[in-house]
N, C-alpha and C positions, 0 to 999 in steps of 0.2 A: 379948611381942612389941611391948607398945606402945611402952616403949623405946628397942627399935630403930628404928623409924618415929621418934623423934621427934629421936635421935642423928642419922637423915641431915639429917631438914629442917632442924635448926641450921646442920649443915654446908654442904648445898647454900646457904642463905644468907650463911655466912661466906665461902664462895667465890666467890658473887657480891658482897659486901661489898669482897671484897680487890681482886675485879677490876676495880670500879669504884676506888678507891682508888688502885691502882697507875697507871691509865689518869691521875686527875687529878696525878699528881703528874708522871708523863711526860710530861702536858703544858704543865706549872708548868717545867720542867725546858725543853723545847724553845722554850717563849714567850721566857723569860730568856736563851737560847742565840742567839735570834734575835733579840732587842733589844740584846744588847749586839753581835752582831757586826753589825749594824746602827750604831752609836753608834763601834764600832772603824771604818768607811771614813769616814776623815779627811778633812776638807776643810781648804782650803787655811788657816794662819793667819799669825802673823808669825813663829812660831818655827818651821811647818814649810810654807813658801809653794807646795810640790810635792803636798800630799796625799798618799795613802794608795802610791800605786802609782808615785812617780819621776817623776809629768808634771805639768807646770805646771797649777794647778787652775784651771778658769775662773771668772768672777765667777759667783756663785749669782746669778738670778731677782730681779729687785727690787735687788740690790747694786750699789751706789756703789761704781767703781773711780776713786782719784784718778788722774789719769793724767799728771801733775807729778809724778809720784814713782816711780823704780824700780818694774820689779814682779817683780823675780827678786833673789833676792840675789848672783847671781852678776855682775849689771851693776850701776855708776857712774853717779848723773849726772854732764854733762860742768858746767863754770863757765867761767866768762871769755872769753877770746878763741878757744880751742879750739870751745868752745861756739857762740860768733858765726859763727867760720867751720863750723862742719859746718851748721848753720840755714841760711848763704847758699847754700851748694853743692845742700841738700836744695830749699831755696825755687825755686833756677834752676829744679830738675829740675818742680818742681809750684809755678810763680807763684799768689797767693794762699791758696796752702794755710795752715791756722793750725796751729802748730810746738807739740805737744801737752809732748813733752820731748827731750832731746838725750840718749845717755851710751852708755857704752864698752859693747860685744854680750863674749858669756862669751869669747868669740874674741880679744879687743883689739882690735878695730875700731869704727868710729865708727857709733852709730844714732842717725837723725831718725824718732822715732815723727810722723804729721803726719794730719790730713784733710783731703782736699782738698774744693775747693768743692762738688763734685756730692756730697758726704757718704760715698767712698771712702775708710777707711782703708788708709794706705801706712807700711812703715818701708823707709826709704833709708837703706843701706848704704854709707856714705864709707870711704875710706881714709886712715892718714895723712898723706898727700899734699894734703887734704880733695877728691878726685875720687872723684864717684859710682862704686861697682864692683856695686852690686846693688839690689834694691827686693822685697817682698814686699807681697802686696796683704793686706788684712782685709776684715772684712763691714763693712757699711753699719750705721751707727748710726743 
């Protein structure tokens, strides 16, 4: 008889052996599944400036956006005289404002990214006529 008493107690330990075993490994398993799909939602870079989901990614926390430079690859800056005029037509609209950058929206139309003095971000919308047809406001920097 003794034996068998001592066949279970192995057993009931190796079933508590395995079942502590399987639990770490499920969770070796779920930590990894969840760091990397943590590590897959993309932030914005220069090869994919949309992120993970199709929308333009905003700047991360602490991030330096130039704002001299496109930030969609789908827009142009503008240069030259193009350039001069859409700045004058945006400047009537918002005297003082400082002209952050000028260049063509995914539409082919003309954008003055600007702030004006109260610290309102605006992009005025020119046509190529250079007459304002629209304005979108932003937040305050």
């Amino acid at each position: 008889m003794e034996s068998t008493n001592e066949g279970r107690g192995w057993r009931r330990w190796g079933a508590k052996a395995g079942l502590v075993a399987g639990g770490l490994i499920a969770g070796g398993v779920l930590v990894g599944t969840l760091t990397a799909s943590a590590a897959d939602t993309t932030t914005a870079s220069a090869a994919d400036p949309y992120g993970a989901y199709g929308a333009p990614a905003g700047p991360r926390a602490g991030a330096k956006v130039d704002e001299s430079k496109s930030q969609r690859p789908d827009e142009e800056l503008l240069t030259g005289e193009t350039a001069s005029k859409v700045q004058a037509a945006a400047l009537a609209k918002y005297p003082g404002a400082t002209v952050l950058r000028v260049e063509t929206d995914s539409d082919g139309i003309y954008e003055a990214h600007l702030e004006t003095t109260d610290g309102q971000r605006v992009t005025v919308e020119v046509d190529k006529a250079f007459k304002v047809t629209g304005e979108e406001s932003g937040p305050r920097r």
